[in-house]
C-alpha positions in Angstrom: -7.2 -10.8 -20.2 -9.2 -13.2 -17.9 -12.8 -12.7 -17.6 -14.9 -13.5 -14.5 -15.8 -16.8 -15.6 -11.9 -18.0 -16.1 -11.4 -16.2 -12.4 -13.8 -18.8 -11.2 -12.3 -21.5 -12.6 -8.9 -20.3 -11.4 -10.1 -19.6 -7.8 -11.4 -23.4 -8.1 -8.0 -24.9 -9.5 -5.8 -27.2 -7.2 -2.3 -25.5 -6.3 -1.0 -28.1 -8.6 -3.1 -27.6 -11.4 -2.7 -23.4 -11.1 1.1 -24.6 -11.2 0.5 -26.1 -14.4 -1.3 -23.2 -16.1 1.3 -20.9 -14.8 4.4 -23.0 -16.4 2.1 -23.6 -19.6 1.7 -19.5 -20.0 5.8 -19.3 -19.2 6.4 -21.3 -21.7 4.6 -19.2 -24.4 6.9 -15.9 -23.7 10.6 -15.7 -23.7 12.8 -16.0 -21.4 13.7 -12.4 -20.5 10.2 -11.7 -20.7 9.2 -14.9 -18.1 11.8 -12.8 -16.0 10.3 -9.9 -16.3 6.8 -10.9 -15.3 8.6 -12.9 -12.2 10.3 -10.0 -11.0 7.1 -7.5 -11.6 5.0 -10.3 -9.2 8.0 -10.2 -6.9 8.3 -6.9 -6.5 4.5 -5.7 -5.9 4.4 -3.9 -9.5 7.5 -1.8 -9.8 7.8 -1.9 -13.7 11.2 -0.1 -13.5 12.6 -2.3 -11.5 11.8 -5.8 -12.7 12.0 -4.4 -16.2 15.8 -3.7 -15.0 16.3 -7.3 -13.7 15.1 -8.7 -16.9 17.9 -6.8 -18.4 15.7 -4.3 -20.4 16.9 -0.7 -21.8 20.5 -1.9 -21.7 21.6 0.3 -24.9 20.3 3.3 -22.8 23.0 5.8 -22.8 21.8 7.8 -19.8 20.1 6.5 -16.8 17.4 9.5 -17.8 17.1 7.2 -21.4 16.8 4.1 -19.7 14.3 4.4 -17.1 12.1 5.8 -20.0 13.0 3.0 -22.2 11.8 0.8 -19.5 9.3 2.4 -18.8 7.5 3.1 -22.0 8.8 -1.1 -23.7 7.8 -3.1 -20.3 4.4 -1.7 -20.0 3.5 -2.2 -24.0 4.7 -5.4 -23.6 2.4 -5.9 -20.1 -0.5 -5.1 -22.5 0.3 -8.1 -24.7 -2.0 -11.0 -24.1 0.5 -13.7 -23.0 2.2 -11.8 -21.0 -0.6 -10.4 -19.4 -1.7 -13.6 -18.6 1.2 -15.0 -17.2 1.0 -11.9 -14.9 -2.3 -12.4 -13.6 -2.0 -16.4 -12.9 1.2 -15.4 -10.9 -0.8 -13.0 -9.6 -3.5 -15.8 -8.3 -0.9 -18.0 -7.0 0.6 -14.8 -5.0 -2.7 -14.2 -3.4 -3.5 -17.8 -2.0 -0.7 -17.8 -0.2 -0.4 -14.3 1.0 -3.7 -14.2 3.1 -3.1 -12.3 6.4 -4.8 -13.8 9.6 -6.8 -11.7 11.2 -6.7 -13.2 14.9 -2.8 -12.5 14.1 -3.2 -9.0 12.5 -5.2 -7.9 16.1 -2.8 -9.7 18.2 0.1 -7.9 16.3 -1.2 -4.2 16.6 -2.1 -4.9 20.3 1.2 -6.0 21.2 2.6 -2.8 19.2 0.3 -0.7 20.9 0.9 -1.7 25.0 5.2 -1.8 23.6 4.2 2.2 22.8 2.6 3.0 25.6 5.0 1.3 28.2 6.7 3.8 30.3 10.6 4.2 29.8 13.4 5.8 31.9 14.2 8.8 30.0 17.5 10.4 31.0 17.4 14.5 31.1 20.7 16.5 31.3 19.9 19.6 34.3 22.9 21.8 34.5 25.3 19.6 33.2 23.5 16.5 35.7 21.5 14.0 34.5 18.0 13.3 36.7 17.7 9.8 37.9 15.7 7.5 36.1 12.8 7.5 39.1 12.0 11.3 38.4 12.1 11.4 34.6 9.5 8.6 33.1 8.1 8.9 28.9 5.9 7.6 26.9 7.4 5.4 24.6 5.7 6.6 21.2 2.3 8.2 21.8 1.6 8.9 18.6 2.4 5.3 17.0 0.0 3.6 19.6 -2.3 6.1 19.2 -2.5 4.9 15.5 -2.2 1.2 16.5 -5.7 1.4 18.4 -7.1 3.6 15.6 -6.7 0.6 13.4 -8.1 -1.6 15.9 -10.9 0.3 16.5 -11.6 0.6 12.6 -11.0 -3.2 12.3 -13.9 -3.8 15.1 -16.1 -1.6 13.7 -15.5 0.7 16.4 -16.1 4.1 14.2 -19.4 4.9 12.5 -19.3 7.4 9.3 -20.4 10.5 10.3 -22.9 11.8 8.2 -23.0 15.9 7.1 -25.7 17.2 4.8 -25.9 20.5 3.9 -28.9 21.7 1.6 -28.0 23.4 -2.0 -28.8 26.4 -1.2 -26.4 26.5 1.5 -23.1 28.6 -0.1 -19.4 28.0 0.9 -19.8 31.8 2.3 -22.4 30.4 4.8 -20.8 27.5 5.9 -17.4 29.4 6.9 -19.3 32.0 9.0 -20.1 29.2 10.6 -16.6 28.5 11.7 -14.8 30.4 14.3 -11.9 32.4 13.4 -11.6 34.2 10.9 -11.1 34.0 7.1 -9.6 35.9 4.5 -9.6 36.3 0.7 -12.7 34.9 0.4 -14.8 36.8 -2.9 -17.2 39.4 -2.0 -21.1 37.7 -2.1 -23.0 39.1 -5.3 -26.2 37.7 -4.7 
């Protein structure tokens, strides 16, 4: 495992030098099992599947078998200290160079958004006759730029948490009265 002082040093390591520590921990584990911890890095954490491309549970007689085999051998042998290791520096070297912009991220979800709320011709068949494209106009994808400025707003801070107390002595029973409509099943009050 590495503690938060090794994380340090790690986060202070030259790409070079990380390089180093990564091919030193390879080194220490065989090779299907340097695959394996490739492939789980690759992947984002799918132990099935990189335990697959590493060849594991290949005596399985049923796919059933297999995926257990997999299943139950690659994450015993994720609990072993080198490989754990070797995980977690790939890990580190995955996460410098995976580190989204943010200018680009809110550029991104604006462009989605004004792409799904553009207008387009939508073509309607009346009576066997389509309408022209002049009298017939739709929105794109409502829904999908409705989400896109949710995350924007969200991103800027846009939202503030809304805040509901309720006292303890308030009961469920209480607060559904409180709702309109009705309700149904709910437990007679014994108090």
């Amino acid at each position: 495992m590495i503690d938060q002082r090794e994380q340090e040093l790690l986060n202070s390591l030259s790409d070079d030098d990380l390089q180093e520590r990564i091919d030193d921990a390879l080194m220490l584990l065989s090779g299907q099992q340097a695959r394996f911890v490739r492939e789980l890095v690759k992947n984002g954490g799918d132990i099935y599947r990189a335990g697959l491309k590493a060849k594991y549970g290949q005596k399985s007689k049923t796919e059933e078998q297999r995926k257990r085999s997999i299943q139950q051998h690659c994450s015993k042998m994720l609990k072993e200290p080198n490989v754990w290791r070797a995980y977690q520096l790939l890990m580190q070297q995955v996460n410098r160079q995976c580190i989204v912009d943010v200018d680009w991220w809110l550029r991104e979800n604006v462009e989605f958004y004004k792409e799904c709320r553009e207008l387009v011709p939508k073509v309607i068949v009346v009576e066997g006759s389509p309408l022209t494209i002049d009298e017939v106009t739709d929105h794109r994808n409502a829904v999908s730029a409705g989400m896109a400025l949710d995350r924007i707003g969200k991103h800027l801070g846009a939202y503030k948490p809304i805040e509901v107390e309720h006292s303890a002595s308030e009961s469920l029973r209480k607060i559904l009265s409180d709702i309109d409509g009705s309700t149904t099943g709910l437990p007679s009050q014994s108090d």
